[in-house]
C-alpha positions in Angstrom: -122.3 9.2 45.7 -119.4 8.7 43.6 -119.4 9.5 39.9 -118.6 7.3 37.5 -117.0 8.5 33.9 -118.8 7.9 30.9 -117.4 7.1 27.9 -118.7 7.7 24.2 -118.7 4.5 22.8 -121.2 4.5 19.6 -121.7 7.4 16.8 -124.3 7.0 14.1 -126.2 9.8 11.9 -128.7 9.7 9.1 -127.2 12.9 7.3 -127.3 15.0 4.0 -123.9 13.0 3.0 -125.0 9.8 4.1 -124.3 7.7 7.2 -120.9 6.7 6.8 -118.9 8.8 9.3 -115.8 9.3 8.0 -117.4 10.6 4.7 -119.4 12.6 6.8 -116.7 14.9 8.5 -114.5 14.6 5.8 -117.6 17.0 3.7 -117.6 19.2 6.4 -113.9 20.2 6.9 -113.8 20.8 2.9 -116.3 23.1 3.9 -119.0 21.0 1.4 -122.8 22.8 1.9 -125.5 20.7 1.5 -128.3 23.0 0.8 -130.7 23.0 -2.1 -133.3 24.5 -3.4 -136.8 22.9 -1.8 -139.8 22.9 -4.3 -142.9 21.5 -3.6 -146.0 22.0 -6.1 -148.7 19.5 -4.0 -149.4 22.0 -1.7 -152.1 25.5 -1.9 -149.4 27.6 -2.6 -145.9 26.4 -4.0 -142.5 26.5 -1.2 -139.7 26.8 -2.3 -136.4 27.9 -0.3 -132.9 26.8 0.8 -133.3 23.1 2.5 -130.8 20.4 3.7 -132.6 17.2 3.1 -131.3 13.5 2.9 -132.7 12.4 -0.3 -130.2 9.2 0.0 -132.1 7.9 2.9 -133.9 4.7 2.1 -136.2 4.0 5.2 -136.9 0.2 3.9 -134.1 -0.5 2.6 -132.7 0.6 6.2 -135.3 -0.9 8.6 -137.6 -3.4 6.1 -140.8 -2.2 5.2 -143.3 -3.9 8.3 -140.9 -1.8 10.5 -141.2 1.5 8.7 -144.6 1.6 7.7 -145.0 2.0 11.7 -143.0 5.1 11.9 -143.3 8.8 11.1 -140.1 9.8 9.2 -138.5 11.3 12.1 -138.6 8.3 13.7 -137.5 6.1 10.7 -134.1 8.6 10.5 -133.9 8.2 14.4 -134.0 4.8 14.5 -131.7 4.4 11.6 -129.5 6.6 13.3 -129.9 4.3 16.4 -129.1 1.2 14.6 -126.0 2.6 13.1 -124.9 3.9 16.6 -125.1 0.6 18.1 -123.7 -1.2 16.0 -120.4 1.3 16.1 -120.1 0.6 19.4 -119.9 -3.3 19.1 -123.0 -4.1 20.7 -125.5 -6.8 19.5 -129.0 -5.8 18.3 -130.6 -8.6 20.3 -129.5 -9.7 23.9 -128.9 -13.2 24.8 -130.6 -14.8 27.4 -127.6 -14.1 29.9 -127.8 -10.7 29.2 -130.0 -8.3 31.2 -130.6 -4.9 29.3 -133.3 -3.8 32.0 -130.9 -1.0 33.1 -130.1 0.5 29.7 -132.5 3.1 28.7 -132.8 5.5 25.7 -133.0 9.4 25.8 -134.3 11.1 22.8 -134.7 14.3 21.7 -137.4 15.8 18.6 -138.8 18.9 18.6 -141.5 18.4 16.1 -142.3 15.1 16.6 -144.5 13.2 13.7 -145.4 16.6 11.8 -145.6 14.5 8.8 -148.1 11.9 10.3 -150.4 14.6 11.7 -150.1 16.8 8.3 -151.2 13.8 6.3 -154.2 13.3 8.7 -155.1 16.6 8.5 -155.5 16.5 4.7 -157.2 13.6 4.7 -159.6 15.3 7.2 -160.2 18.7 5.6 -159.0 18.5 1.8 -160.6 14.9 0.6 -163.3 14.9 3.2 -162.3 11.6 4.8 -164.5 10.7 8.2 -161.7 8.5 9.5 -158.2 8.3 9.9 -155.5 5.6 9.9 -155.4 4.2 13.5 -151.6 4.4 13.4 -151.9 8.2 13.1 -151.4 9.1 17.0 -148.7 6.2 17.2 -146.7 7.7 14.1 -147.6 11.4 15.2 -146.4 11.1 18.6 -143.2 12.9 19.8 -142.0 9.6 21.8 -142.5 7.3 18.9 -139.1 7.8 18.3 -137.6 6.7 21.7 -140.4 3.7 22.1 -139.8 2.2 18.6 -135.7 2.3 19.5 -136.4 0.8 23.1 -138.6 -2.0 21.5 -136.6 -3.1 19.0 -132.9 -2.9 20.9 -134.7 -4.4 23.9 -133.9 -1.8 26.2 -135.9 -1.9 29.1 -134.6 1.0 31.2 -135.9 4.6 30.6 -137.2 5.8 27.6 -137.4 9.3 27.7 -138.7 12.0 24.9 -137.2 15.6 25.2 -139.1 18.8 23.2 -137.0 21.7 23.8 -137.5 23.2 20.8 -133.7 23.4 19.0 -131.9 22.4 22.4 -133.7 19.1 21.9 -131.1 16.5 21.7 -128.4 18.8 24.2 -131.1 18.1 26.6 -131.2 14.6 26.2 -127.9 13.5 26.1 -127.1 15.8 28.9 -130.2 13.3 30.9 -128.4 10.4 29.4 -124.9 11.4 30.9 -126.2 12.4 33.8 -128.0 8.5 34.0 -124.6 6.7 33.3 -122.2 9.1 35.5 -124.9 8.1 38.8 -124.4 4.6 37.9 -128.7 4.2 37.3 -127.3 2.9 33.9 -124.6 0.9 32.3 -125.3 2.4 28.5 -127.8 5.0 27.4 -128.8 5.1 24.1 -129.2 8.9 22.8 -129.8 11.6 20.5 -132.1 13.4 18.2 -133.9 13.1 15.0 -136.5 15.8 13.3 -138.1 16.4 9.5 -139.2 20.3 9.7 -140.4 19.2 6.0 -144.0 19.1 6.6 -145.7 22.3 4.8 -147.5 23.7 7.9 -144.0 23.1 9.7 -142.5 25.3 6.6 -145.3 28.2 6.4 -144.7 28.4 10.2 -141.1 28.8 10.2 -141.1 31.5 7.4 -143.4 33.6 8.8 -141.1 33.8 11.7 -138.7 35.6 9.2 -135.7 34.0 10.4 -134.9 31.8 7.5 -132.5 32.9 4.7 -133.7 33.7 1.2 -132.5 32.0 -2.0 -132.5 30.5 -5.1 -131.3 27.2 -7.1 -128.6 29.1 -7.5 -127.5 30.7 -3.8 -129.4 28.1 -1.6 -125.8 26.6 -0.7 -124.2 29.3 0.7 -127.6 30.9 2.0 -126.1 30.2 5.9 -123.6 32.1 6.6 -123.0 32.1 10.5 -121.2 35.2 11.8 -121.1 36.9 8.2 -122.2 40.8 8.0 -124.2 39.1 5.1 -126.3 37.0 7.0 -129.8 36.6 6.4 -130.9 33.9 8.2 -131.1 30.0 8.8 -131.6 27.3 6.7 -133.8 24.0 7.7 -132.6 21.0 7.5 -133.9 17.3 8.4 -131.6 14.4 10.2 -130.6 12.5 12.7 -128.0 11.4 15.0 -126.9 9.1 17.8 -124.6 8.2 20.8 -124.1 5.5 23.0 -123.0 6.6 26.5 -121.3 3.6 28.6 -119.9 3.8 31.9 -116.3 3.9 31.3 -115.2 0.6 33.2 -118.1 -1.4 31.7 -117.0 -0.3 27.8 -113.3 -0.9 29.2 -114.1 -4.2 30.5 -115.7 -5.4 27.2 -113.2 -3.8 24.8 -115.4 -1.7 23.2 -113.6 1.1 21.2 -114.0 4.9 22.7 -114.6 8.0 20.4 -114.4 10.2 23.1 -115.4 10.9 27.5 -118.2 13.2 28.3 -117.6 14.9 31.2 -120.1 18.0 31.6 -123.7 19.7 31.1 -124.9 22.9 31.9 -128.5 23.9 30.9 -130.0 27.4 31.8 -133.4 29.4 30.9 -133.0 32.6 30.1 -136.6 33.7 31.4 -136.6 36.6 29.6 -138.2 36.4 25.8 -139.8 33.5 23.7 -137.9 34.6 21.0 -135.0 36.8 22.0 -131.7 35.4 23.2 -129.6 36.8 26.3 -126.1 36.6 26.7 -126.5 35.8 30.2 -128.3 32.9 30.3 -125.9 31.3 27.8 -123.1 32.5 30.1 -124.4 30.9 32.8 -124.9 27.5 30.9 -121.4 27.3 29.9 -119.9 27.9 33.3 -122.0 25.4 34.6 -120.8 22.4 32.1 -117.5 23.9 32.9 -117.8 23.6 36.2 -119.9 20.3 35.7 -116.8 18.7 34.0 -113.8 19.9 36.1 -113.0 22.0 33.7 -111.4 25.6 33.4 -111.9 27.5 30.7 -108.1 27.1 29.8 -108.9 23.2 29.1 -111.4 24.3 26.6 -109.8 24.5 22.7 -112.7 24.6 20.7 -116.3 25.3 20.8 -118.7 24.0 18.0 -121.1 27.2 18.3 -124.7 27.0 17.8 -124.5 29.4 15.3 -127.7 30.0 13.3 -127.1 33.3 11.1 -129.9 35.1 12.4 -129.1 38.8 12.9 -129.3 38.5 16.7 -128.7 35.0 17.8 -124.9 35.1 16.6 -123.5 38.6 18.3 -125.0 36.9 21.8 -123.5 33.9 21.3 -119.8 35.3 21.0 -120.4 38.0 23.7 -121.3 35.1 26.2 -118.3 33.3 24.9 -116.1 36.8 25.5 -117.6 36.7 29.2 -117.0 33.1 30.0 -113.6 33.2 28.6 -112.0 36.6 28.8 -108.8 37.5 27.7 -108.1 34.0 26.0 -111.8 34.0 23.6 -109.2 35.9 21.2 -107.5 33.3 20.6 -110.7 30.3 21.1 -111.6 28.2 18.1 -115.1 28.4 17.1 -117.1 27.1 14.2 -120.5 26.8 13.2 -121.3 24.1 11.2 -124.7 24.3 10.3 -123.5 26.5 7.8 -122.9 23.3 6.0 -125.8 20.8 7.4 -128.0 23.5 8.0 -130.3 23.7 10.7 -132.1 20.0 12.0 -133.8 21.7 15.3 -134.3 18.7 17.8 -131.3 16.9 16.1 -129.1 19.8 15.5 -127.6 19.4 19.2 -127.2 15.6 18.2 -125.1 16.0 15.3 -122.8 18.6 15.9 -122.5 16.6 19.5 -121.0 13.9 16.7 -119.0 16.7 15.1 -117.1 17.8 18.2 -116.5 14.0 19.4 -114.5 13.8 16.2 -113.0 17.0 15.9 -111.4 15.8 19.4 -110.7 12.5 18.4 -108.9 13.0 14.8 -107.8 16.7 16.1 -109.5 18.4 13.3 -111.3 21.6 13.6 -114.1 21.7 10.9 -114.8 25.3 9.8 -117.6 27.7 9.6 -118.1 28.4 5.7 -119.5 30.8 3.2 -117.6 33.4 6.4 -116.1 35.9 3.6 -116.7 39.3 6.7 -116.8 38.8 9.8 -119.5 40.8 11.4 -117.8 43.6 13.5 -120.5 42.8 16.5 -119.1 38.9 16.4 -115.4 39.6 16.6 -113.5 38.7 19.5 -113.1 35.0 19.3 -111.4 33.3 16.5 -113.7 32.3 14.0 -112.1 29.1 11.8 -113.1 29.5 8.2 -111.1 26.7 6.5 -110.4 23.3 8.3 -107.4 23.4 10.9 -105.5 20.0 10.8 -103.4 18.1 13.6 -104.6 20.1 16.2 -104.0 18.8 19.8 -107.1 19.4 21.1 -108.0 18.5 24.7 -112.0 19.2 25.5 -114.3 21.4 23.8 -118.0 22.3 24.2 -120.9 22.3 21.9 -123.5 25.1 22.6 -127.6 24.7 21.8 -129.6 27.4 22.7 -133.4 27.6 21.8 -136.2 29.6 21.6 -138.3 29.5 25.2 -134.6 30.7 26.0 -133.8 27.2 27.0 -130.0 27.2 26.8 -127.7 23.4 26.9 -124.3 23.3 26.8 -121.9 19.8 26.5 -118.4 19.3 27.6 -116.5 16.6 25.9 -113.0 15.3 26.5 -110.6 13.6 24.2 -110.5 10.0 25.1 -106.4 10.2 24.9 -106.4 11.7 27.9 
């Protein structure tokens, strides 16, 4: 069967600096944190610690209020996300009656689902001794609420799939969705991620992995720090982001503008740990969306890392970059990012799939900040710590590797070419 190309034709995020894209990147290659300090009183025992939020995000003001009172707030960033997506890319919310939508589907990816939905169910439950619960509860808790409400109300009536993957989420799905439009089983394919780790069961759970950086009002900002020898940790954040995939003829045909071509995936399991990361599994996910794309790991000149700053995650990552690339990873761009926008989990993949798409398309390498020392056990690839301008980049990959050892890797090429 032949393969058809897929062009990237849409781009829309619900962020920590708003929606507006250009805004957006522009933040990031000033090298602009967005972490604050979370603290939350309502709860048995206070939280407080570095959190990336998007306190500008007005669900009704996005959506209307009938719409979001039927969604968790993962969903209500996803589907903003959606919306904003769709609309970059030119295409109308509602189909006319000449236009058949039946083969364009939705992939989506969460890895918490509707935490906040269940959490306030549960409280209702067990703290103020309520006997029932809002029928919506299972409807907004649900980890597919996300791609059914987008379906529904774009009128898609293809696939509408929900990945959990924990924080290779959204790599997942967008690698399905690619996969979807380069067979030809559909024209468009609406996908991304969205997740709210802000529930306060989600929170407790995550700190008592110990993996999350410490701070204060006064540190939370620069409390990721990808690559450092200071590193302590990751830092949660909450958002959401979209792409439309088109074949490349049909966006052609209608004149739709193109951000960039995706061209490979390559997804791996380590099988080894829950938990603990292995360079070969992550090796073996890159050569495959090498290999996936036509692409030699000459073609490649920048990677947007997955970069966490957790002590053991970030020395793996470069050694399976040094194996995959040899001699040249000297001399290979590579930034992490959530540095800046901190960690989303099932939408991380999303956004910083967004990030490389426009580091390709305005040939702009955003950096990885608050990278003062390098770690001697992450050396051997060249680390970008302040914004790189007019770079001729050609393709890149963006790496998301999660616990489970589930491993996802995206090739994307610059439209140009």
């Amino acid at each position: 069967m032949s393969q058809r190309r897929v062009a990237i034709t849409g781009l829309g995020l619900v962020s920590p600096y708003g929606g507006d894209l250009p805004d957006f990147f522009s933040r990031l290659c000033a090298g602009q944190s967005a972490a604050t300090y979370l603290q939350t009183d309502d709860v048995p025992r206070p939280l407080s610690m570095p959190f990336v939020g998007c306190p500008g995000f007005d669900p009704e003001a996005v959506l209307g209020k009938p719409l979001a009172s039927m969604m968790d707030r993962f969903a209500q960033i996803g589907m903003s996300a959606a919306f904003s997506a769709w609309d970059n890319a030119g295409l109308p919310r509602k189909a006319d009656d000449t236009a058949s939508r039946d083969d364009w589907g939705v992939a989506w990816g969460t890895a918490l689902g509707g935490t906040m939905a269940y959490e306030k169910g549960y409280r209702e439950l067990w703290q103020k001794g309520r006997e029932r619960l809002s029928p919506l509860t299972v409807l907004l808790g649900m980890n597919s609420s996300a791609n059914a409400q987008i379906s529904i109300q774009l009128g898609l009536g293809g696939v509408s799939m929900s990945h959990t993957v924990a924080c290779a989420s959204s790599a997942i799905a967008i690698g399905e969705a690619f996969r979807r439009v380069r067979s030809g089983e559909a024209a468009i394919m609406l996908t991304g991620g969205s997740d709210v780790p802000q529930a306060y069961g989600v929170a407790r759970a995550w700190e008592a992995l110990r993996v999350m950086a410490p701070g204060n009002a006064e540190t939370s900002a620069t409390a990721c720090r990808p690559f450092s020898a200071d590193r302590r940790g990751l830092v949660l954040g909450e958002g959401g982001a979209a792409l439309v995939l088109e074949d490349w003829d049909h966006a052609v045909a209608r004149g739709a503008r193109i951000h960039g071509e995706i061209v490979g995936y390559g997804t791996t399991c380590d099988h080894t740990h829950l938990v603990r990361p292995e360079a070969a599994g992550q090796t073996r996910a890159i050569r495959l969306a090498l290999a996936d794309g036509g692409l030699q790991a000459s073609d490649i000149d920048y990677v947007n890392a997955h970069g966490t700053a957790t002590a053991e995650g970030d020395p793996i990552e470069v050694a399976a970059l040094r194996e995959v690339f040899g001699e040249r990873a000297a001399a290979l761009p590579v930034s992490g990012t959530k540095s800046m926008h901190g960690h989303m989990l099932g939408a991380a993949a999303a956004i910083e799939a967004i990030i490389t798409v426009l580091a390709l398309r305005d040939g702009v390498i955003p950096p990885t900040a608050h990278l003062a020392e390098l770690d001697p056990a992450c050396a051997g690839v060249d680390h970008v710590t302040s914004a790189r301008q007019g770079q001729p980049l050609r393709a890149a990959l963006s790496n998301s590797f999660a616990f489970g050892g589930s491993n996802a890797v995206l090739a994307f090429r610059a439209a140009h070419l």
